[in-house]
PAGU-140910 format. One record per residue (C-alpha): x, y, z. Coordinates in steps of 0.2 Angstrom, whole numbers, padded with zeros to 4 digits, always signed. Layout:
// PAGU-140910
XYZ;...
END
This chain:
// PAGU-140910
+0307+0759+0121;+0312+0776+0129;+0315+0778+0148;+0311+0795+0153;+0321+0804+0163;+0308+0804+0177;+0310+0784+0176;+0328+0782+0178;+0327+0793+0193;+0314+0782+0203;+0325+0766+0198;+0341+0773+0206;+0330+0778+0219;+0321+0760+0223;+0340+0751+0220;+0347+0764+0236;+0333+0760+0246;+0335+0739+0240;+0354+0738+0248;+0356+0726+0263;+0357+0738+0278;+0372+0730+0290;+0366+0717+0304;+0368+0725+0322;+0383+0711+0326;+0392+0720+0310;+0390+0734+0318;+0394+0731+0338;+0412+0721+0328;+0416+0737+0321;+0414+0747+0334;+0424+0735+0346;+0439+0732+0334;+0439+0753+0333;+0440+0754+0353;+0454+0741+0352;+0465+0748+0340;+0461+0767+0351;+0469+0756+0367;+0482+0748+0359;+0489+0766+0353;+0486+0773+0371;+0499+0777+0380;+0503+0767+0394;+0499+0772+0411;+0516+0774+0421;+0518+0766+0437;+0521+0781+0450;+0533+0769+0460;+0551+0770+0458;+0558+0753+0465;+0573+0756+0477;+0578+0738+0479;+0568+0721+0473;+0582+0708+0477;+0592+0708+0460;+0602+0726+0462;+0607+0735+0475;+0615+0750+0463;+0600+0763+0471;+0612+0762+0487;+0629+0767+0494;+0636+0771+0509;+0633+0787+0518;+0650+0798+0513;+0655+0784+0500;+0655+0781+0484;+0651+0762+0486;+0641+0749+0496;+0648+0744+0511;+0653+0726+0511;+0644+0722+0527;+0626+0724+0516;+0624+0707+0506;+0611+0702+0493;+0605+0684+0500;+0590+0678+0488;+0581+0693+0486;+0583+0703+0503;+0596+0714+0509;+0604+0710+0523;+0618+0719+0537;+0630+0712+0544;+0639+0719+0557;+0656+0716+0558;+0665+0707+0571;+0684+0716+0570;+0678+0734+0561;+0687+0748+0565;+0679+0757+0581;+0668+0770+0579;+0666+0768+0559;+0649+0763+0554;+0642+0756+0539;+0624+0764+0537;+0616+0765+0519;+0608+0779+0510;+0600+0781+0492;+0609+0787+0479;+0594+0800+0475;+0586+0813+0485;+0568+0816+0489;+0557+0828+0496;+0538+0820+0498;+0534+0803+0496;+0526+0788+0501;+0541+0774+0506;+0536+0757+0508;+0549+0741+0514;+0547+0728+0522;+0558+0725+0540;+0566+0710+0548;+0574+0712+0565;+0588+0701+0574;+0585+0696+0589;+0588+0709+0602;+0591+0720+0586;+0591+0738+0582;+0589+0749+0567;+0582+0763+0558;+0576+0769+0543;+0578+0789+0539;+0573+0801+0529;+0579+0820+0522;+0596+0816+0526;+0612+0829+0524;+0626+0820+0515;+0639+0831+0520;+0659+0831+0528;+0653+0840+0543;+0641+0828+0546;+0647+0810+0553;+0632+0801+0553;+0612+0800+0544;+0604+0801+0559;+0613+0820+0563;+0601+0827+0547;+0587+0814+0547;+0573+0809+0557;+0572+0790+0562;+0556+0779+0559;+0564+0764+0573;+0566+0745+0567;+0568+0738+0585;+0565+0720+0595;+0555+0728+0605;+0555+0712+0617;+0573+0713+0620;+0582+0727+0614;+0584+0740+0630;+0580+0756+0620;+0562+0747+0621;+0562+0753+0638;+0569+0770+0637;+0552+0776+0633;+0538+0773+0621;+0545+0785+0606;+0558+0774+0606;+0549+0757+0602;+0548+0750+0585;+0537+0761+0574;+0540+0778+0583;+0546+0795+0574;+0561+0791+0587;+0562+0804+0602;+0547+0812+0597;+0532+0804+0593;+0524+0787+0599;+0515+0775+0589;+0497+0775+0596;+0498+0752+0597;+0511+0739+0596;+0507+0729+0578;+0525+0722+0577;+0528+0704+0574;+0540+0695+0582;+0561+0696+0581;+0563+0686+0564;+0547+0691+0555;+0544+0701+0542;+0535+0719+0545;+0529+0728+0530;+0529+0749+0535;+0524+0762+0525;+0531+0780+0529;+0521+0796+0522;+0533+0812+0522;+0522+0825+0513;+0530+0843+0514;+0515+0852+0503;+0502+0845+0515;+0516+0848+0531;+0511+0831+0538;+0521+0813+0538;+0510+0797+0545;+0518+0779+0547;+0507+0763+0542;+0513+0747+0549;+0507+0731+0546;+0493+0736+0537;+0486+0749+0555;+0491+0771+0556;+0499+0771+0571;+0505+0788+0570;+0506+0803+0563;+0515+0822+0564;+0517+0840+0557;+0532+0843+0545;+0541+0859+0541;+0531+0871+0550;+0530+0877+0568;+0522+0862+0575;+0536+0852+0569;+0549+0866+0576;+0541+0863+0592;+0543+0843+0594;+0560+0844+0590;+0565+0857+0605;+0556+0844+0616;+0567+0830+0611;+0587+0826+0610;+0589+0833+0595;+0586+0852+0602;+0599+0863+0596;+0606+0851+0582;+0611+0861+0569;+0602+0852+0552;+0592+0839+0562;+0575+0838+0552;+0580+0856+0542;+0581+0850+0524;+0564+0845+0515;+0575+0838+0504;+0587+0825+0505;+0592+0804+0505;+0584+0790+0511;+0594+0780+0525;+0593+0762+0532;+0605+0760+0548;+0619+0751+0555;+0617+0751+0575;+0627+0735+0575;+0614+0724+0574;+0609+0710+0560;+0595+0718+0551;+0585+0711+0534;+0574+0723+0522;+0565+0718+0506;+0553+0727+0493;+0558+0743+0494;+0551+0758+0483;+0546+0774+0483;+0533+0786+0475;+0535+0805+0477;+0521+0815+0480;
END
């Protein structure tokens, strides 16, 4: 018996519409194994901090107008730890700076005075010949005890957490002499502002590179230092002010 053509066309037509239509779990799999092979050729998202010390390398630092680390800074079971020597030359100084230079960031450590301690950490400093020391180029956030170390009583811009000489931090969060302090320091020369976060409370914050800034400084010691605070860019410094001092977790995240 003949098929007509008309016939073969309405059986391949009833044999499409017979074929098992996929089951909406089918479906939902496929659609779940296509969005995790698109993940898994993402590109991973990079982690905007750059670690300056985490307890196994101290090869971000040197010391200031050296090529090396000054042997009074020791790595004791994760921290980094000063020392200051009992029979160093006088007048030589052992402070730190980075290898790097930076302009605006986010810096965030953590901070452990001795008893009666006194240190500092700086930023934008000059690494140059005519320059003997960090603090002659770079503004100071203070690491002080501020229960026993005089300088507590020199003023209030000079207590623990201060832009030193200039600015005051609005309330005392600092924990005790032998405790940990975690402090974050904001130096942001786009937005010209810098804020300090410590333990977790703002307790300042104060113009950069414009007049404002121009105008603290003539207020304070540092009027009339030649490149006190002058250069947006430059290294980060922790200091020897011949106190023991510990500080741990340190990175760093330009802006």
């Amino acid at each position: 018996m003949k098929v007509t053509t008309l016939g073969l066309c309405m059986l391949m037509l009833l044999g499409i519409g017979c074929k098992e239509k996929p089951s909406p779990d089918a479906t939902k799999m496929d659609q779940d194994s296509q969005m995790q092979q698109a993940s898994e050729m993402a590109p991973a998202e990079t982690d905007p901090w750059e670690v300056l010390f985490d307890g196994s390398s101290m090869d971000a630092w040197k010391g200031y107008r050296s090529a090396e680390v000054p042997a009074s800074w020791k790595m004791e079971d994760g921290v980094l730890v000063f020392y200051p020597p009992a029979n160093g030359p006088e007048g030589e100084s052992y402070n730190l700076v980075s290898r790097k230079e930076y302009t605006s960031f986010v810096l965030s450590l953590e901070w452990k005075i001795s008893e009666g301690g006194n240190s500092g950490i700086f930023w934008g400093i000059v690494e140059d010949a005519k320059y003997g020391q960090p603090y002659e180029t770079g503004p100071e956030i203070q690491v002080l005890d501020n229960e026993r170390h005089p300088d507590a009583s020199n003023g209030d811009t000079h207590q623990a957490g201060a832009l030193y000489d200039m600015v005051a931090p609005e309330s005392d969060v600092t924990r005790p002499a032998g405790e940990w302090n975690l402090c974050e320091i904001t130096v942001d020369y786009k937005a010209e502002r810098g804020k300090v976060v410590l333990n977790g409370t703002e307790i300042l914050s104060f113009p950069l590179g414009n007049a404002a800034w121009d105008a603290m400084v003539e207020k304070s010691k540092f009027k009339g230092w030649e490149g006190f605070g002058k250069s947006p860019t430059g290294k980060i410094g922790l200091q020897d002010h011949g106190d023991m001092v510990a500080y741990r977790n340190i990175k760093i995240k330009p802006l």
